[in-house]
Every structure is written in structure tokens, then in C-alpha cells.
BAZABA-208882 format. One record per atom (N, C-alpha, C): residue in one letter; x negated, y, z negated. Coordinates in pm, whole numbers, plus 50000, padded with zeros to 5 digits. Layout:
# BAZABA-208882
AXYZ/...
# end
This chain:
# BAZABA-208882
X917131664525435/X916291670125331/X915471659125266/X915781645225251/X915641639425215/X914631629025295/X914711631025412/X913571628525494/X912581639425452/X912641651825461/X911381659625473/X910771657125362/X911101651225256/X910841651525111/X909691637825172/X910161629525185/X909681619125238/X908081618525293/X908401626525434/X906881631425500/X906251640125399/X906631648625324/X905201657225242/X904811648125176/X905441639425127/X904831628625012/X903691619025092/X904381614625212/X903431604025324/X902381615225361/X902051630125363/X901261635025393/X900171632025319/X901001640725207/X899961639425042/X899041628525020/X899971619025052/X899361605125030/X898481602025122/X898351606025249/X897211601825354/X896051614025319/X896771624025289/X895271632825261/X894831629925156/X895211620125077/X894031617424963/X893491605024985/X894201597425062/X892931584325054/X892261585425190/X892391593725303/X891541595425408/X890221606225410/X890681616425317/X889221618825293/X888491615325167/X888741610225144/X888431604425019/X887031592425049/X887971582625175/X887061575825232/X885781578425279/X885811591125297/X884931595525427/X883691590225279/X883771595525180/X883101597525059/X882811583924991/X882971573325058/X882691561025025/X883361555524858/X884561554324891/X885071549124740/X885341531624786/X885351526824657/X885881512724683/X886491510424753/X886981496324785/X887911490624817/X889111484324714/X889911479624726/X890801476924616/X892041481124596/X892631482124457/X893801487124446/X893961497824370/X894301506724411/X894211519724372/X895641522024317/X895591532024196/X896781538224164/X896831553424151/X897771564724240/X898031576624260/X899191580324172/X898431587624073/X899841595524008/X899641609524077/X901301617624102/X901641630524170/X902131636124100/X901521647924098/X902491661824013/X902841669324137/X904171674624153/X905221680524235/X905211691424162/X904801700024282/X905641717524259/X906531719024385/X907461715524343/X908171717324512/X909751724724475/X910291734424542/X911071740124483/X912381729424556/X913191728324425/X914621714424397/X914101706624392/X912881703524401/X912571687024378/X913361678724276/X913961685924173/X914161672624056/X915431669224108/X916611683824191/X917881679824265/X917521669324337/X916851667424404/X916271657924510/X916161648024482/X915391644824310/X915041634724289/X916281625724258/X916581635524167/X917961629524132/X919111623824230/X919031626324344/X920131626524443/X919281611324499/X918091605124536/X917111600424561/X917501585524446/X917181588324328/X917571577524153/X919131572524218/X919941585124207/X921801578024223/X921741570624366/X921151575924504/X921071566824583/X920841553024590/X919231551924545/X918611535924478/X920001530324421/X920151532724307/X921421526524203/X922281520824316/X923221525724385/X923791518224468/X922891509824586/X922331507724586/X921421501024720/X921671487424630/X922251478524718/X922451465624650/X921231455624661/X920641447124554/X919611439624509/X918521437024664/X919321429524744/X918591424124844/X918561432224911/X918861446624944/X918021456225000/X917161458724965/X917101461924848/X916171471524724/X914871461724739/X914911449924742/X913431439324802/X913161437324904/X913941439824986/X913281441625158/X912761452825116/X913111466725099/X912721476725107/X911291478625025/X910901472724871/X910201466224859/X908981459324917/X909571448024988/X908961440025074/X908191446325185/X908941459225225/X908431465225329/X907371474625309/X907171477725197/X906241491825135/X905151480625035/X905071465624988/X904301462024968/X903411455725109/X904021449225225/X903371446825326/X902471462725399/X903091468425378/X902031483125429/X901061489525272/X901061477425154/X900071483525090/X900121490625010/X901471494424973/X901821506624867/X902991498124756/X902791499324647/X904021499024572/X904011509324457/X905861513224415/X905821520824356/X906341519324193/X905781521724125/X905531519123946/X906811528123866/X907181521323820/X908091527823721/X908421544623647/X906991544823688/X906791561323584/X906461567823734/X906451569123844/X906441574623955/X905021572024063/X904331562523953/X902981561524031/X902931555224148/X901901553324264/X901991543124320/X901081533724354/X900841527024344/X899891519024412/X899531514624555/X898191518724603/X897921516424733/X896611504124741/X897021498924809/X896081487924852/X894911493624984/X893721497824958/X892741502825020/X891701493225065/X891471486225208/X891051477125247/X889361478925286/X888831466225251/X886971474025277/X887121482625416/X887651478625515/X887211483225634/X888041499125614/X888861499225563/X889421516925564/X888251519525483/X887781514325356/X886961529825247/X885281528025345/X885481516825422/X884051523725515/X884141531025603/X885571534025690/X885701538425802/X886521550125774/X887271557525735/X887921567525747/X887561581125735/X887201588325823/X886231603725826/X887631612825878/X888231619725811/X888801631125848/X888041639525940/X888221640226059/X887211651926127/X888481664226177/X887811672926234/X888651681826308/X889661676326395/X890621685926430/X891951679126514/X892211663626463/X892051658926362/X892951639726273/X894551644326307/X895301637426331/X896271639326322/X897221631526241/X897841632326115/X898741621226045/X899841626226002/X901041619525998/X901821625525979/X902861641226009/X902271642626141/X902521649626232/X901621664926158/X901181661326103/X899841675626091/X899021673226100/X898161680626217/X896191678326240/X896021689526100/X894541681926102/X893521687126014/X892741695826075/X892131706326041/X891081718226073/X890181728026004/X889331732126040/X888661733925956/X887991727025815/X887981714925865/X887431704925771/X885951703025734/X885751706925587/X884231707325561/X883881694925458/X882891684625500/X882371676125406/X881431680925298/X881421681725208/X880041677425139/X879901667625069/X878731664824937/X878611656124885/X880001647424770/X880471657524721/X881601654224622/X882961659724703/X883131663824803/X884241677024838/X884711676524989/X885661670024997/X886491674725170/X887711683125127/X887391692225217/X888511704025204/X888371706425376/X890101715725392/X890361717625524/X891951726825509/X892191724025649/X893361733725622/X894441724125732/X895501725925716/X896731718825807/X897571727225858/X898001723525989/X898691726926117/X899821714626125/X901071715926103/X901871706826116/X903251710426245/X903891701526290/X904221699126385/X905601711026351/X906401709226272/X907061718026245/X907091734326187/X905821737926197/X905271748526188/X904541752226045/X904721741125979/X904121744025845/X902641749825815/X901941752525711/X900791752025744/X900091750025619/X899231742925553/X898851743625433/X897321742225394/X896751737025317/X895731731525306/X895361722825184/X894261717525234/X894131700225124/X892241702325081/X892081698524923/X891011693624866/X890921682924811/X889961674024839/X889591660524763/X888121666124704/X888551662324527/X887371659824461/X886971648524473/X885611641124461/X885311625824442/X884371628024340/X885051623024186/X884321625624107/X883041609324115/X883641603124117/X882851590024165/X883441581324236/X883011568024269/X883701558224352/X884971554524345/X885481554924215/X886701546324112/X887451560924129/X887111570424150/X888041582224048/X888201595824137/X889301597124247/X889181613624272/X890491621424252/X890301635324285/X891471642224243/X892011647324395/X893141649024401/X892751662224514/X894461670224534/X894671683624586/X895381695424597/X895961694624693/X896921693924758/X897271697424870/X898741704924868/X898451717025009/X899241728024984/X900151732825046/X901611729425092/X902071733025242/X902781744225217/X902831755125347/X903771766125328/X905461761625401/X906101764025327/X907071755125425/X908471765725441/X909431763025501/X910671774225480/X911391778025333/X911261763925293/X911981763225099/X911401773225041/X909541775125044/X908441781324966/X907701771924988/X905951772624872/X905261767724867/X905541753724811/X905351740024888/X904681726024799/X903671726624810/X903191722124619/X901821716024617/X902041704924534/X901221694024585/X901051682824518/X899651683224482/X899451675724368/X897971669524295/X898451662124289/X897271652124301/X896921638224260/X895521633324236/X895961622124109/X894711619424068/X894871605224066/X893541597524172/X893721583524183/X892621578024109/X892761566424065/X891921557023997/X892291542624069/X890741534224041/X890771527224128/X891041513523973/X891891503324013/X892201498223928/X891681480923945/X891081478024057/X890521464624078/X890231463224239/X889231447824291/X889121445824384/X890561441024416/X891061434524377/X892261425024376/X893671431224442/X893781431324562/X895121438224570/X896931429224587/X896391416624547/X897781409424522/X898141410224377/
# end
């Protein structure tokens, strides 16, 4: 359970900074706060908090170590920080059939402020995702999976917080 919790979050998180890109945002270090509608999530979370607690020191910084070398760290109040490199916010176009996190994308429409689409995931899920780009520094975006539990939806709203990502 605790894996699947895992991948919607790694979903969430790729559908907002991959189309996002397409829309030309900075480069830099970005911070994503998530609001969770997910039904047990807080059991989860909680089960997730008492786990950490026992994970002894020098795990807890590899593990660390391992999620700052891929670019992400995670903030006290649940945020996270992603490190977004020039060559991703020039290059990343969600098109039809993307595949991440074991769900392609479809039905994917660009416009000027707006990628929206719908998801096909490997385990039969199916949902769909919007990115606002209110400007370079600043977008929001929805994403929606139907899953066996019920509906998850996550929002998130990222802000871009510097060039600087050390």
C-alpha cells in the first residue's frame, strides 16, 4: 500500500513539472506544495512518520542523499523541492502516448497557459491531469486518478524559488 502511495505521488509530481515545461518555465529550484484527497491517506501517513522514526540516522541520509542526487528534497511541512535543470524546462513536451510512471498520457491538448490530458495507467487506473502556467515562476495543476480505494486527487502549486539549486 505503501508503495502505491508512493507512485501516485511520483506521478503527480512528473505531471506537473513535465507539462509545465512544455510552457517554458525557468530553470532552478522549485518548490511543490500537495494537497491530498486520497481516501486513508492520513492512516498512511501516519504509518509512513512511525516508520521514518525508526529508520536509524545513517539511513535516513543515504536515503536523503539519494532523493537530493535525483533533485528532489523534502521540507518539513510536506513540501518538496525539485531541482529543474535548463535543459529539462527547454525540452520537456508531454505529447500523446509519454509514458511515466507506468501511465501514458492522451489526449493531450497544449495551449498558451494550459496542458491538460487524460491518463491510462498500467494497472488499470485511469485519470486525468491540468497544468495552469500562470507565469514562468508560478503554476498550479490537478491531477485525477480513478483507482480501486476511490478517487485521488492531488493539487499542486509550484513556485519557483531561485536559479541556484545547491
Amino acid at each position: 500500500m505503501l508503495h502505491r502511495l508512493a507512485s501516485i505521488f511520483a506521478l503527480a509530481t512528473a505531471v506537473v513539472v513535465t507539462p509545465a515545461q512544455a510552457q517554458e518555465i525557468d530553470p532552478g529550484l522549485w518548490e511543490m506544495t500537495n494537497d491530498f484527497d486520497i481516501p486513508g491517506l492520513q492512516d498512511q501517513m501516519a504509518q509512513i512518520r512511525a516508520a521514518m522514526e525508526n529508520v536509524p540516522p545513517e539511513l535516513r541520509a543515504q536515503m536523503e542523499a539519494q532523493m537530493a542526487q535525483a533533485g528532489v528534497g523534502m521540507m518539513g511541512d510536506g513540501s518538496l523541492q525539485v531541482c529543474i535543470t535548463p535543459e529539462e524546462a527547454a525540452a520537456g513536451v508531454v505529447e500523446e502516448g509519454h509514458t511515466e510512471d507506468g501511465c501514458t498520457h492522451y489526449d493531450v491538448k497544449h495551449d498558451r497557459k494550459k496542458v491538460s490530458g487524460r491518463l491510462k495507467c498500467e494497472g488499470g487506473e485511469t485519470g486525468t491531469f491540468e497544468v495552469l502556467l500562470h507565469d514562468r515562476r508560478h503554476f498550479e495543476s490537478t491531477t485525477t486518478l480513478e483507482m480501486p480505494q476511490g478517487t485521488h486527487r492531488i493539487q499542486t502549486t509550484a513556485r519557483w524559488l531561485g536559479p541556484d539549486c545547491n
